[in-house]
C-alpha positions in Angstrom: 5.5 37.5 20.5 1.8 38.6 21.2 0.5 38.2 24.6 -2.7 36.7 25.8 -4.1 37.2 28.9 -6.9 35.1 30.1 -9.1 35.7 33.4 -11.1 33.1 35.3 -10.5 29.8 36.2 -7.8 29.7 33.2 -5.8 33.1 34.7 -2.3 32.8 33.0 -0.2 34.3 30.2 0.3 32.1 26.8 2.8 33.3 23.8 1.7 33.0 20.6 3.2 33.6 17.5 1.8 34.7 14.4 1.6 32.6 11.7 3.5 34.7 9.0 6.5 36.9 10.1 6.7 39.4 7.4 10.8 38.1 7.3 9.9 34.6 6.5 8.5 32.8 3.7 5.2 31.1 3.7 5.7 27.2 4.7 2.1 24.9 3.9 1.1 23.2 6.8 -1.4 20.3 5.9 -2.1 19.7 9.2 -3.5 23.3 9.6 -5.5 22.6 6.9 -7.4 19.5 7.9 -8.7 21.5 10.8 -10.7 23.5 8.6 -12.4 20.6 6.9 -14.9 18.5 7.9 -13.4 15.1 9.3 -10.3 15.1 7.0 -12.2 15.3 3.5 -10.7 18.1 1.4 -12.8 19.2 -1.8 -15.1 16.3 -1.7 -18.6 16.9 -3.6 -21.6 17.2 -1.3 -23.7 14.1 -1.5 -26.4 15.2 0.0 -29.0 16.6 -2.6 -28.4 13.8 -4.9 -29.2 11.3 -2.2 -31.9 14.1 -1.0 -33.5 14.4 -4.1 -33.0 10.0 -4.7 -35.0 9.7 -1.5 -37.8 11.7 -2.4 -38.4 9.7 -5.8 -38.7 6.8 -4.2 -40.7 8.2 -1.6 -43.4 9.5 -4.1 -43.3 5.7 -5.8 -43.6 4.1 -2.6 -40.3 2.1 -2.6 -39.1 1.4 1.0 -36.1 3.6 2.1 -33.5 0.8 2.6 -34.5 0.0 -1.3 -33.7 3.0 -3.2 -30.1 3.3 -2.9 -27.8 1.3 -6.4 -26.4 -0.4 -3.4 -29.5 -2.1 -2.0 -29.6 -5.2 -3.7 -26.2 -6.0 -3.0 -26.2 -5.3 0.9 -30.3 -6.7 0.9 -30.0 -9.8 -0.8 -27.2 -11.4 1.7 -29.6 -10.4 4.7 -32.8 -11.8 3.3 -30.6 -15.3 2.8 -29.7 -15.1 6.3 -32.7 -14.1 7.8 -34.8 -17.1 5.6 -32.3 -19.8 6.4 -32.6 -18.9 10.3 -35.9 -18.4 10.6 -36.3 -21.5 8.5 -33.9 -23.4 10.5 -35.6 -22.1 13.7 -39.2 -23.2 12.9 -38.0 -26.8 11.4 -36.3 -27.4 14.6 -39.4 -26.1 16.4 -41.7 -28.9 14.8 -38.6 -31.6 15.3 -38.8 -30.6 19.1 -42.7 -30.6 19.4 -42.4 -34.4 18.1 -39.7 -35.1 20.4 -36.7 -35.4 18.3 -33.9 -33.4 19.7 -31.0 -33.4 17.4 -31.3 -31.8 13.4 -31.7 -35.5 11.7 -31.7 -38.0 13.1 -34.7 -39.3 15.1 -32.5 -39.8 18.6 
């Protein structure tokens, strides 16, 4: 037992133990070793250059950011339908107020 004496606000004595007794065999802990790693990925390839080095083509081409990615077309496209059919929808039920209809089609 090793002990630790802390002063302060936290004065009291803790026991810790060492993590290898020289008598004991070495048992993995996985849980010790997802503190070490940043939020639980172990030996994952750092992303950021490629995605660094992405943005900066695009930037020199004059592409918008949210366009440069493989993924944009398939997360953009979705969102542009959206955004057309409610802005469509807003101004066509704009004019239908302006004339006095009140309801989508019929003239009530």
């Amino acid at each position: 037992m090793l002990k630790l004496r802390l002063h302060g606000a936290a004065a009291s004595t803790f026991d810790i133990e060492p993590l290898h007794h020289h008598n004991q065999s070495f048992q993995f802990n996985p849980y010790l070793q997802a503190t070490n790693t940043m939020a639980g990925f172990i030996n994952r390839e750092n992303r950021v250059p490629h995605y660094q080095q992405l943005f900066q083509q695009g930037g020199k081409q004059h592409v918008r950011q949210w366009n440069q990615t493989p993924k944009s077309k398939y997360m953009l496209t979705p969102y542009y339908i959206l955004l057309g059919g409610t802005f469509g929808g807003a101004m066509y039920m704009m004019v239908r107020m302006v004339l006095g209809h009140k309801t989508w089609f019929s003239k009530g």
